[in-house]
ZAMARGU-4260 file (C-alpha; in steps of 0.2 Angstrom, whole numbers, plus 5000, padded with zeros to 4 digits):
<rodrens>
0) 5083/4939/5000 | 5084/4952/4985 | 5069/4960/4984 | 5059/4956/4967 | 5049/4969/4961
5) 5030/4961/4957 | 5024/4962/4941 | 5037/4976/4937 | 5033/4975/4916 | 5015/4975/4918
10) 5016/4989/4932 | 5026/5002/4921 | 5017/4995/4905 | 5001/5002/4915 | 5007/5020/4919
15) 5009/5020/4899 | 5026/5032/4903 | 5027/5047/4892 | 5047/5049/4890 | 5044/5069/4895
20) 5032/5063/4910 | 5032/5066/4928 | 5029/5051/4937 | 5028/5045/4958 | 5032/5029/4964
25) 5023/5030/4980 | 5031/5015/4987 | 5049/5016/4981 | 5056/5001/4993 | 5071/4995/4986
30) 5069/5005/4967 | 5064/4991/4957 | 5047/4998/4950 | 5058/5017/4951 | 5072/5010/4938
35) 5062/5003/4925 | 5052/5021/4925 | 5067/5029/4923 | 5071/5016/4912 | 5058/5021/4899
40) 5057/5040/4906 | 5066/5053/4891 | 5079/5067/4897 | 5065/5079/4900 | 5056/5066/4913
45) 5055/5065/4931 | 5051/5053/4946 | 5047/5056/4962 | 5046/5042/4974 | 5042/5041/4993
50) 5044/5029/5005 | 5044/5028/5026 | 5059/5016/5027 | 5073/5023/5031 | 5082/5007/5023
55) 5073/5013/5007 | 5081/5031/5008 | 5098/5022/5011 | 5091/5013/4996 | 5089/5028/4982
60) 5103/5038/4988 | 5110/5025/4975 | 5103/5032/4961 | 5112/5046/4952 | 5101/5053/4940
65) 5095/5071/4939 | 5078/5066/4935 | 5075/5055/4951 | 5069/5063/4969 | 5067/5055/4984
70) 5058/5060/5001 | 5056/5051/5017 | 5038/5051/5018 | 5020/5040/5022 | 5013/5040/5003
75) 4999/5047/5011 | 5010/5064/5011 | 5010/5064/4991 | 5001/5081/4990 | 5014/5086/5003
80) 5028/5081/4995 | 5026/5085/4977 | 5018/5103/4984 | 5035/5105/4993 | 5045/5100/4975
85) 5033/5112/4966 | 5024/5098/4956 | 5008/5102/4955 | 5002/5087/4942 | 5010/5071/4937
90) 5005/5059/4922 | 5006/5043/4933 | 5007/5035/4950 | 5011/5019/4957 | 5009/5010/4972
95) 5014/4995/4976 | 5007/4991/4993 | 5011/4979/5007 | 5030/4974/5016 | 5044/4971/5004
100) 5057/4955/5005 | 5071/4963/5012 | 5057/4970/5027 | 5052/4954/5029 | 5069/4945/5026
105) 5077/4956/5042 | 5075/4949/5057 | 5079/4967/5065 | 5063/4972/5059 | 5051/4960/5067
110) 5040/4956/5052 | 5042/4940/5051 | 5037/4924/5061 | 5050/4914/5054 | 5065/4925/5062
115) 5069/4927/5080 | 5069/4946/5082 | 5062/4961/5091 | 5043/4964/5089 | 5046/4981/5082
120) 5033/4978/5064 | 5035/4996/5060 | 5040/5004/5041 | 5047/5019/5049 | 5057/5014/5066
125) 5060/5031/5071 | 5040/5035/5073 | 5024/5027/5082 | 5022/5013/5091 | 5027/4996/5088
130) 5020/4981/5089 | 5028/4976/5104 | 5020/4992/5112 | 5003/4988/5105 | 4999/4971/5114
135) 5007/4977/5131 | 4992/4993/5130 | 4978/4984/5123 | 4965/4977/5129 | 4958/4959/5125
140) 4943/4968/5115 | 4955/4978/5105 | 4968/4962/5101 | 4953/4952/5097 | 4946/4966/5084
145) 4963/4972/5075 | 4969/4950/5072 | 4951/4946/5067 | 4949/4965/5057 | 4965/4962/5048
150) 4971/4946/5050 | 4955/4937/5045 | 4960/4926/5059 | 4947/4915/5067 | 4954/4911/5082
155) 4957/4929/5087 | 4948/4929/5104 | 4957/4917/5107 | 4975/4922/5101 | 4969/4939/5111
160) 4965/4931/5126 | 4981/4920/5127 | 4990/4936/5124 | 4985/4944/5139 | 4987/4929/5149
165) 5004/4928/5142 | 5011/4947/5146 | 5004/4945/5163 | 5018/4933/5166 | 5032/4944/5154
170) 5029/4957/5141 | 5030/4948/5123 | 5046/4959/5116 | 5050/4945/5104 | 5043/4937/5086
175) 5048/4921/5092 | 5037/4925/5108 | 5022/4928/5101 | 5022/4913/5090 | 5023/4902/5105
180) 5009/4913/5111 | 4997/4910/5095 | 5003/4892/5095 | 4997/4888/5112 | 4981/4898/5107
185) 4977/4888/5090 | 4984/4872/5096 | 4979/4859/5084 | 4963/4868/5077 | 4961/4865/5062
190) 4966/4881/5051 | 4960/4875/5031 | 4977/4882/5024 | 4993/4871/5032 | 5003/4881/5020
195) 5004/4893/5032 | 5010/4896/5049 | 4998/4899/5064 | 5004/4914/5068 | 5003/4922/5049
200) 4987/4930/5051 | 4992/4938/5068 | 5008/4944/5061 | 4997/4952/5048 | 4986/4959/5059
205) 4998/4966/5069 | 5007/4976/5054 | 4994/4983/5047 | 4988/4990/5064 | 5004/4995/5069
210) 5006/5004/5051 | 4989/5011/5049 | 4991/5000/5031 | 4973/5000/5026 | 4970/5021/5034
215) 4983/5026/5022 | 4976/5017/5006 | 4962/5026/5010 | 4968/5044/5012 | 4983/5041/4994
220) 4971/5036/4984 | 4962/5051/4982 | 4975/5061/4984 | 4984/5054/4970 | 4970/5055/4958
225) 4969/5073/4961 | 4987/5075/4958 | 4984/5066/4940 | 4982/5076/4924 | 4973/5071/4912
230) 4975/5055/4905 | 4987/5050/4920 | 4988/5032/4926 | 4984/5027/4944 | 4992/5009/4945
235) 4990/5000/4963 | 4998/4983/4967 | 4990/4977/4981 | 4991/4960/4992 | 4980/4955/5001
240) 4959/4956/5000 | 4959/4969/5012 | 4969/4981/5003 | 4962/4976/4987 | 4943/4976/4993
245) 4947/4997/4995 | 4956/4999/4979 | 4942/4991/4969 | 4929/5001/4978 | 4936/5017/4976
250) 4941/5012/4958 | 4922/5009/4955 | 4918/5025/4963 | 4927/5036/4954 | 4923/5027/4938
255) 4904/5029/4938 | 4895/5045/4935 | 4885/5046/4951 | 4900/5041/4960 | 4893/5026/4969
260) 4879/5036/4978 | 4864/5024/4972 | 4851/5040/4981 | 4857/5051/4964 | 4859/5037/4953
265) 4840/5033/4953 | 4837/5053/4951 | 4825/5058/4934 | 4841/5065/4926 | 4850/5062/4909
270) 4866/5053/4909 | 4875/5069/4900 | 4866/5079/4917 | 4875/5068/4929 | 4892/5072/4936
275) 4905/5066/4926 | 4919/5054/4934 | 4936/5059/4936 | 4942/5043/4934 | 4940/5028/4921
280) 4945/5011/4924 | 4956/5004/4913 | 4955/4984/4909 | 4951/4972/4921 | 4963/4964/4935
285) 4980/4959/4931 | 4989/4946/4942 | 5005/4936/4940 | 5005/4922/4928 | 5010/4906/4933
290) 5031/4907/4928 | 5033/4924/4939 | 5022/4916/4954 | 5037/4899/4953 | 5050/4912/4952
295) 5046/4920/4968 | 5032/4913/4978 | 5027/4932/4987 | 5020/4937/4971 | 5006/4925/4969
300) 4994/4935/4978 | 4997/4953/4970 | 4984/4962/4961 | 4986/4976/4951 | 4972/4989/4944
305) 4973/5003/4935 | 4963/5019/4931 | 4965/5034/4920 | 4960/5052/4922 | 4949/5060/4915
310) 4944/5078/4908 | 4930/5079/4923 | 4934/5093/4936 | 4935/5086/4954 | 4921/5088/4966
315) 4922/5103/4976 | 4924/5092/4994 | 4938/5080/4985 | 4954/5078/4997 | 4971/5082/4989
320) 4968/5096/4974 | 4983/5106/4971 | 4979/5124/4979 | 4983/5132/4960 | 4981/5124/4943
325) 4997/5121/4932 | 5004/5112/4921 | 5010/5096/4926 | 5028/5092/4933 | 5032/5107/4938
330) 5047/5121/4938
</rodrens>
């Protein structure tokens, strides 16, 4: 399947793209989200995008366009790459989190419990372990805790305990292997969503373990902030609650004066005396309407937020500042 970039109008129409700009899509996957930047970027723009995939590499090397770079990174290398490309500040940056179609839509790749293929589960191929590895090593406390953590799965001591059972007989190398593993498990137990397979929330779990999904959402997101000049857009298409639950509470964080912390919030001091935010939220959620969600069915669950920087100066502890100040975009 072509992959369909998730609410690719409403994404760039959030970075609010200066034409002389300099922009990074975080999660470049196939280019969707990367084309209509440059799209509305002028001659003097420029993007940056990253991605892990080397099928999304293979995927930009398409693009001919002097204003366009691509590195083969983890987005949580942002203030890696863009220090190595002398950009010290951008005016926007995107992420659109989660596994794109052609991921899921390549059996090679393992994602996907409705293709027979290795259990591989990995965004980069060439680095870490797969998912394969990962329930040969662990132990049924560590199975249980990674598909009930982020599968929300709740049959996973049960999936866990089958899965041990199961490699004691033969190592589970392939998709189609565990899905018989998780449907013995689950048997008829009833699940509340017939929608989806039994296995979904396991294959889930799995990639987000095997990927450190939710570690690097964590460590880009203030990272990218600190890369934003001001009045820079952060725009984040998430997928799933967990993902979302961490954008939303950082958002909120970074938005409030006191910075979450409710010890100096109820301290005798003047809101002007309080430290400022570097970011402001900007709107409320925005999700697919109902003719993208029947054109493709993958977007129904995205949610995208979006925060603006601000004139405040970064906290002295705050991961990610540029070592020198410039101006933004660099050389």
């Amino acid at each position: 399947m072509e992959h369909v970039p998730v609410l690719l109008h409403e994404a760039v129409a959030a970075l609010a793209v200066q034409p002389a700009g300099a922009y990074v899509d975080a999660t470049f996957g196939r280019g969707g989200h990367a084309r209509a930047i440059l799209h509305a970027l002028g001659p003097a723009g420029r993007l940056v995008a990253i991605d892990r995939d080397p099928a999304a590499e293979h995927a930009a090397a398409a693009i001919d366009d002097a204003r366009f770079t691509f590195a083969r990174a983890a987005f949580s290398e942002l203030d890696r790459v863009l220090d190595a490309l002398d950009v010290p500040l951008v005016d926007g940056v995107l992420l659109d989190l989660g596994v794109s179609s052609p991921q899921l839509d390549d059996a090679a790749r393992g994602f996907s419990y409705r293709f027979d293929g290795p259990l591989d589960m990995r965004m980069d191929p060439t680095r870490g372990e797969s998912a394969a590895e990962l329930l040969a090593r662990a132990d049924v406390r560590e199975l249980t805790e990674v598909i009930r953590d982020y599968g929300e799965e709740r049959f996973a001591q049960s999936i866990a305990r089958a899965i041990a059972q199961a490699r004691e007989r033969a190592p589970i190398t392939t998709t189609r292997g565990l899905v018989a593993v998780v449907a013995q498990a689950v048997g008829t137990r009833t699940r509340g969503d017939w929608r989806q397979d039994p296995a979904g929330r396991t294959f889930q779990a799995l990639r987000i373990a095997v990927n450190r999904e939710l570690d690097e959402v964590s460590a880009v997101l203030p990272r990218a902030v600190a890369r934003l000049a001001a009045g820079g857009r952060l725009a984040v298409i998430s997928f799933h609650s967990l993902e979302d639950r961490r954008v939303k509470q950082f958002i909120a964080a970074a938005s409030t004066p006191f910075g979450g912390d409710p010890a100096l919030a109820r301290m005798p001091l003047r809101a002007a005396e309080l430290p400022q935010p570097p970011l402001r939220a900007v709107g409320r959620a925005i999700k697919p309407d109902a003719a993208e969600a029947a054109r493709n069915p993958r977007a129904r669950s995205a949610v995208l937020r979006v925060a603006e920087r601000t004139q405040a100066a970064l906290p002295v502890d705050w991961p990610g500042a540029p070592a020198r100040s410039a101006t933004r975009g660099g050389a």
